[in-house]
N, CA, C and O atoms as a MOPAC input file, in Angstrom:
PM7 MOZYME 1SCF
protein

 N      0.84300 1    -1.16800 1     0.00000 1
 C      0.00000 1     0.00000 1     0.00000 1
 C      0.89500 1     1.24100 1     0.00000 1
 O      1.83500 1     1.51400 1     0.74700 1
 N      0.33700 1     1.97000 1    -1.08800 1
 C      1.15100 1     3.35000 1    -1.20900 1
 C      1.36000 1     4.12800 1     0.71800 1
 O      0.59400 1     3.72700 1     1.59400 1
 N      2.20200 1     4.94300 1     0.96600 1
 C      2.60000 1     5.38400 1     2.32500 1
 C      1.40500 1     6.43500 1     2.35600 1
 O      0.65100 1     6.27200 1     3.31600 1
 N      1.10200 1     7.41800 1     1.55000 1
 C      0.11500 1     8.58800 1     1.09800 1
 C     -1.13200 1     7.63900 1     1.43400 1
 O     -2.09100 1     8.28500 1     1.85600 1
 N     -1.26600 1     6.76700 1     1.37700 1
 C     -2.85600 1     6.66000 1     1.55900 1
 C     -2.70200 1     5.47400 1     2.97000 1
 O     -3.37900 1     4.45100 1     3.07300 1
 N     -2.05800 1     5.75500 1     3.57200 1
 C     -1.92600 1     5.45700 1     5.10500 1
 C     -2.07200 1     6.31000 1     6.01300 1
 O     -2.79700 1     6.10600 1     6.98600 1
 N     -1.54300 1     7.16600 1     5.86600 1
 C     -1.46300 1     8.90700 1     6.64000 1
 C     -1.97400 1     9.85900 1     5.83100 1
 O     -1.46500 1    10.20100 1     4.76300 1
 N     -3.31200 1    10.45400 1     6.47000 1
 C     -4.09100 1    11.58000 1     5.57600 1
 C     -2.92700 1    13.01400 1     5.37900 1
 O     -2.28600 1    13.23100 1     6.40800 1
 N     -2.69500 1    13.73000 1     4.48900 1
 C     -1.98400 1    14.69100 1     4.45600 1
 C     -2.16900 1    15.87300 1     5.43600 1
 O     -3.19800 1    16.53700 1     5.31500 1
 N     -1.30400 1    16.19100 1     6.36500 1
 C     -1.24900 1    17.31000 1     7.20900 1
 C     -1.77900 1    18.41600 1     7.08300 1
 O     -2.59300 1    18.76400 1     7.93800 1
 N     -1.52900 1    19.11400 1     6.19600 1
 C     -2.07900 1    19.92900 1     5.37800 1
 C     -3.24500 1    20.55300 1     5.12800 1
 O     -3.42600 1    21.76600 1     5.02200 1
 N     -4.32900 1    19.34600 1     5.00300 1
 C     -6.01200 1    19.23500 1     5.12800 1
 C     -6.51700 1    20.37200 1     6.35800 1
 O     -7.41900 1    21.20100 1     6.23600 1
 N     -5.64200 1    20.13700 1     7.57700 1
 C     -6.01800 1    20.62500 1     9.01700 1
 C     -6.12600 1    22.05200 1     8.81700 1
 O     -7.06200 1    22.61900 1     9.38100 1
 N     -5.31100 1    22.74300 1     8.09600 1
 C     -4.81500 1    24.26300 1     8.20600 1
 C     -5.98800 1    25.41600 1     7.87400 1
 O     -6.94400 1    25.36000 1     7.10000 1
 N     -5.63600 1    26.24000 1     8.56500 1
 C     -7.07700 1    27.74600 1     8.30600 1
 C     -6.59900 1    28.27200 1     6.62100 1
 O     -5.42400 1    28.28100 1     6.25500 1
 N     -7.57000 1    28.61500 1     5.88700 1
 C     -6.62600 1    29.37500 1     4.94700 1
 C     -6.20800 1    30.76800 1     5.33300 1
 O     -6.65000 1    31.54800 1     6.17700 1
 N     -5.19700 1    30.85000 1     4.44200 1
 C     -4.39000 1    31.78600 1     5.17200 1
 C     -5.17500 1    33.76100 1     5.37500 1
 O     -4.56900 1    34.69300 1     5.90400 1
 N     -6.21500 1    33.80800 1     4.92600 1
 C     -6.92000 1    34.96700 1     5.14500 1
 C     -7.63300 1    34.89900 1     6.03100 1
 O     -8.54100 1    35.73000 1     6.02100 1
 N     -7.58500 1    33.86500 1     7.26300 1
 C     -7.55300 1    33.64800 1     8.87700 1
 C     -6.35900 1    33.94500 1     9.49500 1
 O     -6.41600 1    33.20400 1    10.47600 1
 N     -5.09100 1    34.66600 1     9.58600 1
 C     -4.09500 1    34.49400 1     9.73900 1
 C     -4.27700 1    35.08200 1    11.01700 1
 O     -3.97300 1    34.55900 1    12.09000 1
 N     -5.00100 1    36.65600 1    10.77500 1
 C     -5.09700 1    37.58400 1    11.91300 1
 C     -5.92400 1    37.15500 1    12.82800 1
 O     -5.74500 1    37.61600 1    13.95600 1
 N     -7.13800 1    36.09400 1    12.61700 1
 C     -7.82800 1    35.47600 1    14.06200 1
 C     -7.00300 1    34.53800 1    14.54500 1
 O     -6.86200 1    34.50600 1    15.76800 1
 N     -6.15900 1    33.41500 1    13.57500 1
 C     -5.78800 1    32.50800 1    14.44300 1
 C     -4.44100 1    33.11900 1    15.34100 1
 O     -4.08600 1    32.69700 1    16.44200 1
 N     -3.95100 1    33.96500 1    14.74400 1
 C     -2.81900 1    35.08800 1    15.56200 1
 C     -3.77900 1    35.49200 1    17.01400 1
 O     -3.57300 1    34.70900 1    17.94100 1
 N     -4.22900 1    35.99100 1    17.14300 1
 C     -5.54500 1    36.64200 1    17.85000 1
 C     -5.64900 1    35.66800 1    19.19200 1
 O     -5.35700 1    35.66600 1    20.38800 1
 N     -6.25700 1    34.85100 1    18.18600 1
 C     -6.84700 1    33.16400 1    19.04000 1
 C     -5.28600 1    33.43100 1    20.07900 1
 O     -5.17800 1    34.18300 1    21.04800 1
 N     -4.30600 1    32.60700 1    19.51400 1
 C     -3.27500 1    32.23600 1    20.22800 1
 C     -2.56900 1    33.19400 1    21.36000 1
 O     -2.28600 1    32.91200 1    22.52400 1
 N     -2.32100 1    34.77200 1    20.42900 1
 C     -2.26600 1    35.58700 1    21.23300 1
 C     -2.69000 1    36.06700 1    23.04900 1
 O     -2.09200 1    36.16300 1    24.12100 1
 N     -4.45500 1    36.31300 1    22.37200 1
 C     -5.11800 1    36.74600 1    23.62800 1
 C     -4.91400 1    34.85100 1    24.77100 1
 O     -4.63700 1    34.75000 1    25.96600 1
 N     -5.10100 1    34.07900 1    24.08200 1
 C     -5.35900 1    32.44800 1    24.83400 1
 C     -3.86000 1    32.16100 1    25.67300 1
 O     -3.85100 1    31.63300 1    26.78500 1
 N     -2.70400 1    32.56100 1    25.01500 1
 C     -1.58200 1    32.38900 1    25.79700 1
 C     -1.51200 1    34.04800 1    26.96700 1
 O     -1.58900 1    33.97800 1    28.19300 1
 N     -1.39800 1    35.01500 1    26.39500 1
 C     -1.11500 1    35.76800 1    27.46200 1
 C     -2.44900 1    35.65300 1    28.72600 1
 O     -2.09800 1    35.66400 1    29.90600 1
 N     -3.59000 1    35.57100 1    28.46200 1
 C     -4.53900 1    35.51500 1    29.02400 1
 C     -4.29200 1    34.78700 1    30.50100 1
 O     -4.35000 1    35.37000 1    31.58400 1
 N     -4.00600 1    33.39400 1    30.29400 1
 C     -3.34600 1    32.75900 1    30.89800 1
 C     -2.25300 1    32.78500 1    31.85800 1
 O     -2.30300 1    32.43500 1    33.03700 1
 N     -1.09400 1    33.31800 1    31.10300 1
 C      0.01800 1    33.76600 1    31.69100 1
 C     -0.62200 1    35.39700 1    33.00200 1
 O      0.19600 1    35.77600 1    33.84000 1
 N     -1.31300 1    35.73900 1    32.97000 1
 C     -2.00900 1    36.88900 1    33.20600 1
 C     -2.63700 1    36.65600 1    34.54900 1
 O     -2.53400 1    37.18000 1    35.65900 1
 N     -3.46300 1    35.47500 1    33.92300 1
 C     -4.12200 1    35.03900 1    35.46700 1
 C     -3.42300 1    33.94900 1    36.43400 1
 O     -3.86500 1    33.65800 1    37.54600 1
 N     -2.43100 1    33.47000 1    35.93100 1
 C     -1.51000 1    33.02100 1    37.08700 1
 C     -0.82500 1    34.00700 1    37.66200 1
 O     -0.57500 1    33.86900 1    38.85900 1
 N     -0.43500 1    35.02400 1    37.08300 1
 C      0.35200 1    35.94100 1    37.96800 1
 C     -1.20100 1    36.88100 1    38.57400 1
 O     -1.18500 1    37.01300 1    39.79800 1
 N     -1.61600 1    37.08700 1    38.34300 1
 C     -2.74200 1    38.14500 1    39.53000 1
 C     -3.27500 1    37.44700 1    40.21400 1
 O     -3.53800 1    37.82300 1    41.35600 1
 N     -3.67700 1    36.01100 1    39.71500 1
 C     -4.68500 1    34.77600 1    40.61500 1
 C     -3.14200 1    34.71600 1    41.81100 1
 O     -3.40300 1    35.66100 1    42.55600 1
 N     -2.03000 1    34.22800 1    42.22100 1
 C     -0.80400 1    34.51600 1    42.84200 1
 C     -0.40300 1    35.98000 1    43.15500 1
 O      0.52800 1    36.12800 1    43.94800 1
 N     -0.88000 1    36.86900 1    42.72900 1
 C     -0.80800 1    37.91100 1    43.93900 1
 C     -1.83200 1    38.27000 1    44.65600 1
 O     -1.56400 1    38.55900 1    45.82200 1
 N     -3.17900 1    38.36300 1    44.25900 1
 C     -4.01800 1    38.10600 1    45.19700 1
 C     -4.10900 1    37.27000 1    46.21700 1
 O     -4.27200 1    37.57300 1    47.39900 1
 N     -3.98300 1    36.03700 1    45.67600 1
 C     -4.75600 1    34.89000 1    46.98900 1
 C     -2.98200 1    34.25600 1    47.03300 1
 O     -2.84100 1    33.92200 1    48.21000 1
 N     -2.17000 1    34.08000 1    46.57900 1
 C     -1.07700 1    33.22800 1    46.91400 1
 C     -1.38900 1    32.26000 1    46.27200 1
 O     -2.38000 1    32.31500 1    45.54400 1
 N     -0.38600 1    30.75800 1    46.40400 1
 C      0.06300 1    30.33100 1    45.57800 1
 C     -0.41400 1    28.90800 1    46.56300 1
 O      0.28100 1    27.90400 1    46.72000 1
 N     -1.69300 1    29.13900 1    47.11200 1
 C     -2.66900 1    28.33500 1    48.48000 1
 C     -2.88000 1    27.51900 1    47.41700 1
 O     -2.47700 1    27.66600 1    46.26300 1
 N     -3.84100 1    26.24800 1    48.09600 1
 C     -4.80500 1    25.57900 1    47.80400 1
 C     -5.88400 1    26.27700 1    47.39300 1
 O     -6.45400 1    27.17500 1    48.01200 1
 N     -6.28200 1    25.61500 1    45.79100 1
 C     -7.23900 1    26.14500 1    44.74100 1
 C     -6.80900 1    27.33800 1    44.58300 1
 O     -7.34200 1    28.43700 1    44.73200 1
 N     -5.37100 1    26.87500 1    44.13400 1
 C     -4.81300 1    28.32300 1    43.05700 1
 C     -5.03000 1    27.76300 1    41.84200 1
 O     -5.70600 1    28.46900 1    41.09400 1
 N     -4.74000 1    26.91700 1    41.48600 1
 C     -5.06100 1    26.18600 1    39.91100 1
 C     -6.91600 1    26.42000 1    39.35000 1
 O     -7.48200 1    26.66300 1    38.28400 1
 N     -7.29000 1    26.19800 1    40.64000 1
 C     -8.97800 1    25.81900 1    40.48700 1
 C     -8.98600 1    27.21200 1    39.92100 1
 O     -9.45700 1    27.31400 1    38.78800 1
 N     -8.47800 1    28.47600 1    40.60400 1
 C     -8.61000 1    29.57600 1    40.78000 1
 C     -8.47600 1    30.41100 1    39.36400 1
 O     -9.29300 1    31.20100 1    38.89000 1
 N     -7.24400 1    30.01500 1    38.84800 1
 C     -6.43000 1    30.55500 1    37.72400 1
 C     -7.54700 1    30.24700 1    36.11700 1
 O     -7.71100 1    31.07400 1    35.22000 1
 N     -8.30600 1    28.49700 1    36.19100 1
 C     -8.79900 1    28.26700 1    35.23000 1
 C    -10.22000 1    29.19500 1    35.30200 1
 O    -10.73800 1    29.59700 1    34.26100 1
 N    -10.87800 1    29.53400 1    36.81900 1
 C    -12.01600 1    29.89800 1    37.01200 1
 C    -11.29100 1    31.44000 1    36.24000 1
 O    -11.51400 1    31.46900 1    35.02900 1
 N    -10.71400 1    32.31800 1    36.62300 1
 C    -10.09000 1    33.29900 1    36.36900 1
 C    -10.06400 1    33.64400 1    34.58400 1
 O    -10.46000 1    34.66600 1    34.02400 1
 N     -9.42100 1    32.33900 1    33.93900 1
 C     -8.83200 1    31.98200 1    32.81800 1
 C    -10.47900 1    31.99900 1    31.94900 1
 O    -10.52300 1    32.38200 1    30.78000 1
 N    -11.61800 1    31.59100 1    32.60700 1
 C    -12.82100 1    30.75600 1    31.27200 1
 C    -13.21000 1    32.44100 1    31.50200 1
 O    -14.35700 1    32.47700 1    31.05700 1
 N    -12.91900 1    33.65700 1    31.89300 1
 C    -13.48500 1    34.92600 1    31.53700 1
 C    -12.77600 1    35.71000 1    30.81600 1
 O    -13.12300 1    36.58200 1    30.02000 1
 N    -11.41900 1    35.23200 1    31.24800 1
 C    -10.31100 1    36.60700 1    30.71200 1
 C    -10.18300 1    35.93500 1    29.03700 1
 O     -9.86400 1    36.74000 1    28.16200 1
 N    -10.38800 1    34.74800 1    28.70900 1
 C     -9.72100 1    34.09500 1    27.91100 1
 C    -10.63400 1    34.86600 1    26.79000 1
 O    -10.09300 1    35.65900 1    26.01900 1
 N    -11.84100 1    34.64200 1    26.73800 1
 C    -12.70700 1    35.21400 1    25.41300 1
 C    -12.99400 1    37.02700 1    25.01000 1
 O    -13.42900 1    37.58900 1    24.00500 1
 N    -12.46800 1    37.55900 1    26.45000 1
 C    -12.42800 1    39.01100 1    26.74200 1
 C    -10.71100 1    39.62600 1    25.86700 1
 O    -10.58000 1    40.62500 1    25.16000 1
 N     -9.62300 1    38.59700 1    26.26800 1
 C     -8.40100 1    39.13100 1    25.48500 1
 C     -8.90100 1    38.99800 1    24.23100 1
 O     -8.54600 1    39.96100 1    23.55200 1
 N     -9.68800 1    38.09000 1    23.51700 1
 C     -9.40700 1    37.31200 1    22.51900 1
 C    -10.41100 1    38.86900 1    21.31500 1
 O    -10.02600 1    39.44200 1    20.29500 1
 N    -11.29700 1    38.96500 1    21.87000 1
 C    -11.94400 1    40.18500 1    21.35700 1
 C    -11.45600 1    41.68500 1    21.83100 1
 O    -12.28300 1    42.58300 1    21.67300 1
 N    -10.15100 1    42.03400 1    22.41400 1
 C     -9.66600 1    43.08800 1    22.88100 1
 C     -8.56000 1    42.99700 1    21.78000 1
 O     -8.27400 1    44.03400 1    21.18000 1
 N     -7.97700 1    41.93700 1    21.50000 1
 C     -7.25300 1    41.58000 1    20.70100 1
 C     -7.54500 1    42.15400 1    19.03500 1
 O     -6.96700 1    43.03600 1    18.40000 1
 N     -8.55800 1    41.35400 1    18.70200 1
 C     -9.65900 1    41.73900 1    17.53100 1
 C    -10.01100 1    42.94500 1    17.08600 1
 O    -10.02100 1    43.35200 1    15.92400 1
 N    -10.42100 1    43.72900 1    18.48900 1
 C    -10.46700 1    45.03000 1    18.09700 1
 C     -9.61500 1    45.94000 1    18.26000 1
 O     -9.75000 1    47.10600 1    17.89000 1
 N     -8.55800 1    45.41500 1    18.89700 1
 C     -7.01900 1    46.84700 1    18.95700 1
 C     -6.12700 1    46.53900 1    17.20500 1
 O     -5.59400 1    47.28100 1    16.38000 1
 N     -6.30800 1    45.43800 1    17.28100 1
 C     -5.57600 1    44.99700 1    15.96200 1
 C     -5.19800 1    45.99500 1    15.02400 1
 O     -4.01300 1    46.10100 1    14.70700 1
 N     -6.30300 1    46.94100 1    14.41200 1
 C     -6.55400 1    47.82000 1    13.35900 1
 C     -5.07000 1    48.68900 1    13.87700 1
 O     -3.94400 1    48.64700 1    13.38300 1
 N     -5.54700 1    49.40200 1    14.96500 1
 C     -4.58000 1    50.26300 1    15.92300 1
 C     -3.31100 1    50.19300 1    16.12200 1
 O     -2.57600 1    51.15900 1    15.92200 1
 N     -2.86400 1    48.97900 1    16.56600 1
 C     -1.96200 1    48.46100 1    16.45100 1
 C     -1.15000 1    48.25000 1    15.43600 1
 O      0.08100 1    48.24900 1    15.38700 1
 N     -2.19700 1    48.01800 1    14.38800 1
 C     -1.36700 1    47.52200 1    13.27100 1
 C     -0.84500 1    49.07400 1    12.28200 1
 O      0.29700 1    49.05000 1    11.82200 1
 N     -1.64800 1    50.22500 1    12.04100 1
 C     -1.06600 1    51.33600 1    12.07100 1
 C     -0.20200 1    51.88500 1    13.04900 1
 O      0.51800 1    52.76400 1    12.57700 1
 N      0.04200 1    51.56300 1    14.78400 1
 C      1.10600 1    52.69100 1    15.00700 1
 C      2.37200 1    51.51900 1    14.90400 1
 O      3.30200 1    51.74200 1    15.68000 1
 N      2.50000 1    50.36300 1    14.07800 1
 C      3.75400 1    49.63400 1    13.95500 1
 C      3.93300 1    50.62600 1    12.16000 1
 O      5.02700 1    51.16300 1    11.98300 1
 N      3.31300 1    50.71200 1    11.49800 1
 C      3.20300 1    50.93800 1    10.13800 1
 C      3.87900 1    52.49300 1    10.34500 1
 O      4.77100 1    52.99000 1     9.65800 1
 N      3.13100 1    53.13500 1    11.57600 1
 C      4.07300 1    54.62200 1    11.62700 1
 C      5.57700 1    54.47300 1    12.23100 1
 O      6.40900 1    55.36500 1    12.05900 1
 N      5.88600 1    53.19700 1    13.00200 1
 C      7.22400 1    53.26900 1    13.87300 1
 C      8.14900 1    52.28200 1    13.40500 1
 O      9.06600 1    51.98000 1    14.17000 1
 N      8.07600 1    51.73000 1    12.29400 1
 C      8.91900 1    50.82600 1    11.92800 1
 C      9.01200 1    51.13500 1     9.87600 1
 O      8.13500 1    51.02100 1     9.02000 1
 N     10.37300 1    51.50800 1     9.78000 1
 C     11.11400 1    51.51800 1     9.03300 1
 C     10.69400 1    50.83500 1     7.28100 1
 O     11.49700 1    49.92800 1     7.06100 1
 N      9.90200 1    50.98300 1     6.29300 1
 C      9.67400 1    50.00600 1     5.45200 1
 C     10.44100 1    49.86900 1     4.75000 1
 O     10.35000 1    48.98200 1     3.90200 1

C-alpha cells in the first residue's frame, strides 16, 4: 500500500491563510490571558490551595475578553507599527 494513503496529508487541518489575523488573535489573547491570570490569581490569593482551580475559574473569563480586545485593537496596532517601523 502506497505510504500517502496510510497517513491523511497534514495539510487538510490548516485555516486558509486569510484567517491568519484570528488565528494570531486566538493564540495571542489564549496564551497571554493565561500567563495573566496566574500571575494576579498569585498575587491576590497566593500560591494556596485552589490556586489552579482559581487561575482556570479566572482563565474561562479573561480568555474570550483578550481574545476580542485583541480583535479590536488589531486595526490600531497595526497602524502605530506601520508609523514606527522603518519600510
Amino acid at each position: 500500500m502506497h505510504e500517502s494513503t496510510l497517513r491523511p496529508a497534514r495539510r487538510n487541518w490548516k485555516l486558509p491563510a486569510r484567517l491568519t489575523p484570528v488565528a494570531f488573535a486566538f493564540f495571542m489573547s489564549g496564551i497571554m490571558a493565561f500567563l495573566m491570570c496566574l500571575v494576579i490569581t498569585a498575587t491576590n490569593r497566593g500560591l494556596s490551595d485552589g490556586y489552579l482551580s482559581a487561575v482556570l475559574d479566572a482563565y474561562a473569563l479573561a480568555m474570550p475578553v483578550a481574545f476580542l480586545c485583541v480583535m479590536g485593537v488589531r486595526p490600531i496596532v497595526m497602524h502605530l507599527v506601520r508609523l514606527s517601523v522603518r519600510s
